[in-house]
Structures are given as C-alpha cells and as structure tokens.
C-alpha positions in Angstrom: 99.8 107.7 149.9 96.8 106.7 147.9 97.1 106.9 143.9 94.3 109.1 142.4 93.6 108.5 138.2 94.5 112.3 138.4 98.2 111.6 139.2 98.2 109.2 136.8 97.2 111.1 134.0 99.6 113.6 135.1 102.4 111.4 135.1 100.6 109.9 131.2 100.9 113.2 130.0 104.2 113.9 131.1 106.4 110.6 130.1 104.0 109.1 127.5 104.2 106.1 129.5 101.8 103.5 129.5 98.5 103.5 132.6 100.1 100.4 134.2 103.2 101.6 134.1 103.0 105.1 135.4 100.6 103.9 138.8 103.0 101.1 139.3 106.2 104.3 139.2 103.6 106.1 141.3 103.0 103.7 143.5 107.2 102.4 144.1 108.0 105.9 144.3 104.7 107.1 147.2 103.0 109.3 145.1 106.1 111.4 144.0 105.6 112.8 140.8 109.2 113.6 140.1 110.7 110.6 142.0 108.0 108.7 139.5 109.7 109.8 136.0 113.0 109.2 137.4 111.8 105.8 138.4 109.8 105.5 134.6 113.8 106.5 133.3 115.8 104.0 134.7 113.3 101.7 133.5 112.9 102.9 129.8 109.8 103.7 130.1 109.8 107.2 129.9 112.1 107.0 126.8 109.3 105.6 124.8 107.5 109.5 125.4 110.5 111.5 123.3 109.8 109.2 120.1 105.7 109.6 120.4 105.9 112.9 118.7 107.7 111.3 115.4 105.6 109.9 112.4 104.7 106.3 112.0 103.5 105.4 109.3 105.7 102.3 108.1 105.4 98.9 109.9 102.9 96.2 109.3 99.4 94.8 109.1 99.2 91.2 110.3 95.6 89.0 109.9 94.7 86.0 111.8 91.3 84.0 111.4 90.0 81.4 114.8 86.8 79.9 113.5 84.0 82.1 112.1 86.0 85.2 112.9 88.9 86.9 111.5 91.0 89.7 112.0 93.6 92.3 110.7 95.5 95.0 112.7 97.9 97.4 111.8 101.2 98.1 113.9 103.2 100.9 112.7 106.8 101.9 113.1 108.9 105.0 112.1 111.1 102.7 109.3 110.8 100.2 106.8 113.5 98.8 108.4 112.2 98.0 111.9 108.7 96.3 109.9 111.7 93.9 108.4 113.4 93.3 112.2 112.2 89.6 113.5 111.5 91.3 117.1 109.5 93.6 115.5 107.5 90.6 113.6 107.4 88.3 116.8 105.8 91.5 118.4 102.9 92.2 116.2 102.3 88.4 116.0 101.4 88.5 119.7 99.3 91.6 119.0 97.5 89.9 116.4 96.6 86.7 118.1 95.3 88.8 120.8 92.9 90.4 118.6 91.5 87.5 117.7 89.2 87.6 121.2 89.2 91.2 121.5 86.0 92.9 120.6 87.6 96.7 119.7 90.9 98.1 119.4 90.6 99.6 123.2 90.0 96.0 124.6 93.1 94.9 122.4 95.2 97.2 124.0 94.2 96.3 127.3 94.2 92.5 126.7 97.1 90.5 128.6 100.1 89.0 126.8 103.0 87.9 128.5 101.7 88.8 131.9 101.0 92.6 130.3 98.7 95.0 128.5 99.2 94.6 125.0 99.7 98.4 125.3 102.8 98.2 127.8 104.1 95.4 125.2 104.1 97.7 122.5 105.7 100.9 124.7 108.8 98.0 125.8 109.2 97.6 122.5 109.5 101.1 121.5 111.5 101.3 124.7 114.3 98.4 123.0 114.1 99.6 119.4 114.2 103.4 120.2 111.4 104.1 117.4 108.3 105.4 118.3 105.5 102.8 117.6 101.4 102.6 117.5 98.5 100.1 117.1 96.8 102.1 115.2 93.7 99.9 113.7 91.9 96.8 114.3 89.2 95.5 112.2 87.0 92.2 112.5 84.8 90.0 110.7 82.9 87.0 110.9 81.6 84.6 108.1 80.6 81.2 107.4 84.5 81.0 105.8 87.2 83.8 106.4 89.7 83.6 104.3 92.9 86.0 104.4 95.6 87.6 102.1 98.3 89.5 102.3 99.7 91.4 100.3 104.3 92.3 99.6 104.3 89.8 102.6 107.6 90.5 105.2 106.6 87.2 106.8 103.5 84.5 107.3 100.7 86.3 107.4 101.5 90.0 108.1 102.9 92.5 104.8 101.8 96.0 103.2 98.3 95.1 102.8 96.1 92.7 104.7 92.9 91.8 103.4 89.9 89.8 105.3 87.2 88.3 103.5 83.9 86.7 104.5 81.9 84.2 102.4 78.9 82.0 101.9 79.9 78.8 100.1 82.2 78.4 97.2 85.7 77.4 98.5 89.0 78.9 99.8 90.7 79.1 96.5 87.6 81.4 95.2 88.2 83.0 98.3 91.9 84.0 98.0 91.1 85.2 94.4 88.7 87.5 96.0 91.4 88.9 98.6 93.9 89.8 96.1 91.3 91.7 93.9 90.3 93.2 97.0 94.1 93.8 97.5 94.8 95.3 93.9 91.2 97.1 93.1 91.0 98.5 96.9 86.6 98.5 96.9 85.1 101.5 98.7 82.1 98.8 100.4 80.7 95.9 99.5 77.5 96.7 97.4 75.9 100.2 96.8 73.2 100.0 99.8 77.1 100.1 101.9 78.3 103.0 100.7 79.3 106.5 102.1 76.0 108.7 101.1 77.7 111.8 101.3 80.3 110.5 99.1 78.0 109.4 96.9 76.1 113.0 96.8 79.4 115.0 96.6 80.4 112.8 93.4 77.0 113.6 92.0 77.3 117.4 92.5 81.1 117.2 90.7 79.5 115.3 88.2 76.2 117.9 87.4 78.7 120.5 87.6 80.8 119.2 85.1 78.0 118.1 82.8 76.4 121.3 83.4 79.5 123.3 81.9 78.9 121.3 78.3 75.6 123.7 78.2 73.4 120.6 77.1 69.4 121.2 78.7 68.7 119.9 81.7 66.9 116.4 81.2 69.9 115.8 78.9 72.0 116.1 81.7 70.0 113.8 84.7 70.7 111.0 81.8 74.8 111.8 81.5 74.4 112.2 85.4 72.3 108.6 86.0 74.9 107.0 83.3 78.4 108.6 85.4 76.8 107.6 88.6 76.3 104.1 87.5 79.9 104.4 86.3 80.7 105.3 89.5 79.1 103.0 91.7 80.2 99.8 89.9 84.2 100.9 90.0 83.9 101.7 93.8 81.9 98.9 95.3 83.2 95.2 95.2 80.4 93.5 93.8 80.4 95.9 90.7 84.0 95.9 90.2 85.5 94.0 86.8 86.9 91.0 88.2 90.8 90.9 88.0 91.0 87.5 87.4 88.3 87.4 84.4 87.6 91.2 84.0 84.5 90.0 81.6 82.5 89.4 84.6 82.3 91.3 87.3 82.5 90.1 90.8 79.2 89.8 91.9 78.7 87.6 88.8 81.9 85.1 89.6 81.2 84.6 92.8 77.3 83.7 91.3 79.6 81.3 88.9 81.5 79.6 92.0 78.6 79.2 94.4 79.8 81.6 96.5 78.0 84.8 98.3 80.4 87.7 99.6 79.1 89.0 102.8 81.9 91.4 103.6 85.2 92.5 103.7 88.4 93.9 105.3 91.3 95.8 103.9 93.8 97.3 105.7 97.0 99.0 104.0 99.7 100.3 106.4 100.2 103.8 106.4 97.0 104.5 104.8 96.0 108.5 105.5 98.8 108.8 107.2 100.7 112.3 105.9 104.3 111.3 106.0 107.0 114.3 106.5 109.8 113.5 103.8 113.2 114.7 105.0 116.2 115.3 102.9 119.5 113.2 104.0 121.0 116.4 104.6 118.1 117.5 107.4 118.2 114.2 108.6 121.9 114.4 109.5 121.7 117.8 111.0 119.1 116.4 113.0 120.5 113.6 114.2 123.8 115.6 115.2 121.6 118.0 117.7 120.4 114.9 119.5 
C-alpha cells in the first residue's frame, strides 16, 4: 500500500512521533493506522507523545564555534535533574555539533547523527528518560573571532546561559570579558540602529506620559523625554552599556581601548519566556498516584 504525507501526519498527530518514525511504522505495518501505533508502542516511540503536553522549560544551552562561525542551541527538559544526567549531556553535545553546519533550526533537526534525524534522536531520548524534551532554539554567528561563554556551567561548554560573541581584532581574553558582561547585563542589540523600533516608541510614549503627569510645558518635556531616551538606549544596547569589568567606560569605549570592534552577538538563556506551571508537592503527588 503506498504511504501518502496524509497518513503520516495522521499518525504525527496522533502519537507525537517523529516523520521518520511514523512512515517507517506505516510502512512495517501496510498502511494500517492502528497496527502503526501499536507498532510506534512496542517501540517507544509513541510514549514520547504522552510527555509532549508537559512544560520544558529546564535543560540546557550548549555553544560550539568551527572556524569563523559559532553556535548556541538550547535543549530543554522537564527537570533540573535530567539537564544534570550525563546521557542527557552526551545528547545535546551531538545536537550541538550538528548545528555547527546547519543553516536554521529546521535543517538541525533534520540533520543525521548516528544514522538519524537529530529530531528522532531527541524523541529516543525522551522515549529512555520518560520526560518530555524539545530543541527549542538555535542561533548562529560568524566573525573574524568567535569566542564563547557559558554561564553556571553543568559541563564543558553547555550551562544556564550561553553566550556567542563575534569580533574584529583584540584577542580572546577581551573576548571572554565581553561574554560574561553579555552574560550578566543581558543587552537588548548590539548598537541603537539594532534595536526593536516599536520597543523603542512604546518606551517613549511611557516615558511622555509619565513626564506629561509632572504638568511641566511641553518643550520642557521633549528635553526630559530626549535625556530618558538616551538613558534608555545606552542601558539596553551593548555598546552603550557600563562595562562590568571597568564600569567607567562603557563598552563601546573598551573594546576602542583593546583594539577590538564587536560585530555581534548571541545570548541564549534556558527557559527564557517560557511560563513555567509551579506545582505544590502535594499536587504533584496526587498527580503522580492517578498515573
């Protein structure tokens, strides 16, 4: 019986298994959709669907640079505890060394490792560990010198917080200075040409709003406003910031001092935006008890 995409979205939907995996039960079983998430069971493959529902939003960000280019992706897992498990480490090495040739986080999942999708790697593991597991983010970037930190590290070069960063001249030491400022002061963009515009005009309506409430005329106010936005725009971009290390100069202006020219940046924290649901031991218990 031929295997249509249809059938195996169906059978996607239904077990939360991965593409591969569901045509290849599709396939051993002749098309039988049933007979397939049997087949997807007795593998553990189908298990992996009953934990996709449940939050991750612990786990780890791992970074690896190759050349010119560098990269940081971020592998969650339900607990703490799992993002300390060696397996668990072992696995998002693989996913990070991966990266390092894929262009986006869809050609990541899809790249081979082991003889499989880095996708289907991730759905075994969540398959052995029996917590539900994601790749959620992948980020690249590409310099004349990449130079990594991370941050509350679990192991060599993954932790809580991975930062990239890219730079003209000076040297890695400067670089690594940079990375854990990045790490610490966590920069909205690089300069002010980089960031958000509608950020930028919501912070300046808050700001007339507020300045408008002290009753002052108006041309009084555009000054408080240009001075707060000024305020603003150095504290949120990177090259504006204080600099942790000497926070009588700002970034922008050590980086001048060292030789060095910051072209960009990466920082990726896990669990970032991620609304977590806090249970009490109690609830957790109970739940546990119903299965």
């Amino acid at each position: 019986m031929a295997i249509t995409a249809s059938m195996v979205k169906e059978l996607r939907d239904t077990t939360g298994a991965g593409m591969m995996d569901a045509k290849k039960a599709l396939t051993e079983t002749d098309g039988d959709m049933e007979a397939a998430v049997d087949w997807l069971r007795t593998k553990g493959l189908a298990k992996a669907a009953k934990k996709s529902g449940r939050t991750a939003a612990e786990g780890l960000v791992a970074v690896a640079v190759e050349g010119s280019r560098g990269i940081a992706v971020e592998v969650n897992s339900e607990t703490d505890f799992v993002a300390k498990n060696a397996d668990f480490q072992a696995m998002v090495k693989k996913v990070a060394d991966a990266a390092v040739t894929a262009q986006d986080l869809e050609a990541l999942k899809a790249t081979e490792v082991d003889g499989k999708p880095v996708e289907a790697l991730i759905t075994d593991s969540i398959a052995k560990v029996g917590e539900n597991m994601t790749l959620r983010r992948m980020a690249a970037i590409e310099g004349e010198q990449v130079v990594t930190y991370v941050h509350n590290a679990a192991t060599d070069g993954m932790g809580k917080i991975g930062v990239l960063v890219a730079l003209t001249g000076g040297d890695e030491a400067f670089g690594r200075q940079i990375a854990m400022h990045i790490a610490a002061a966590n920069p909205a963009a690089l300069g002010e040409a980089d960031l958000d515009q509608e950020m930028l005009a919501k912070e300046k309506a808050v700001q007339m709003d507020i300045a408008r409430e002290s009753g002052k005329p108006e041309q009084v106010i555009e000054k408080m406003i240009e001075g707060r936005m000024k305020k603003f725009v150095a504290e949120s971009t990177l090259l504006g910031q204080a600099f942790v290390v000497n926070p009588d100069l700002t970034v922008e202006q050590a980086a001048k001092e060292a030789g060095a020219t910051i072209t960009g940046f990466v920082r990726l924290e896990v669990g970032e935006g991620i609304e977590k649901v806090e249970e009490d031991f109690a609830a957790e218990v109970a739940k546990a008890a119903k299965g």
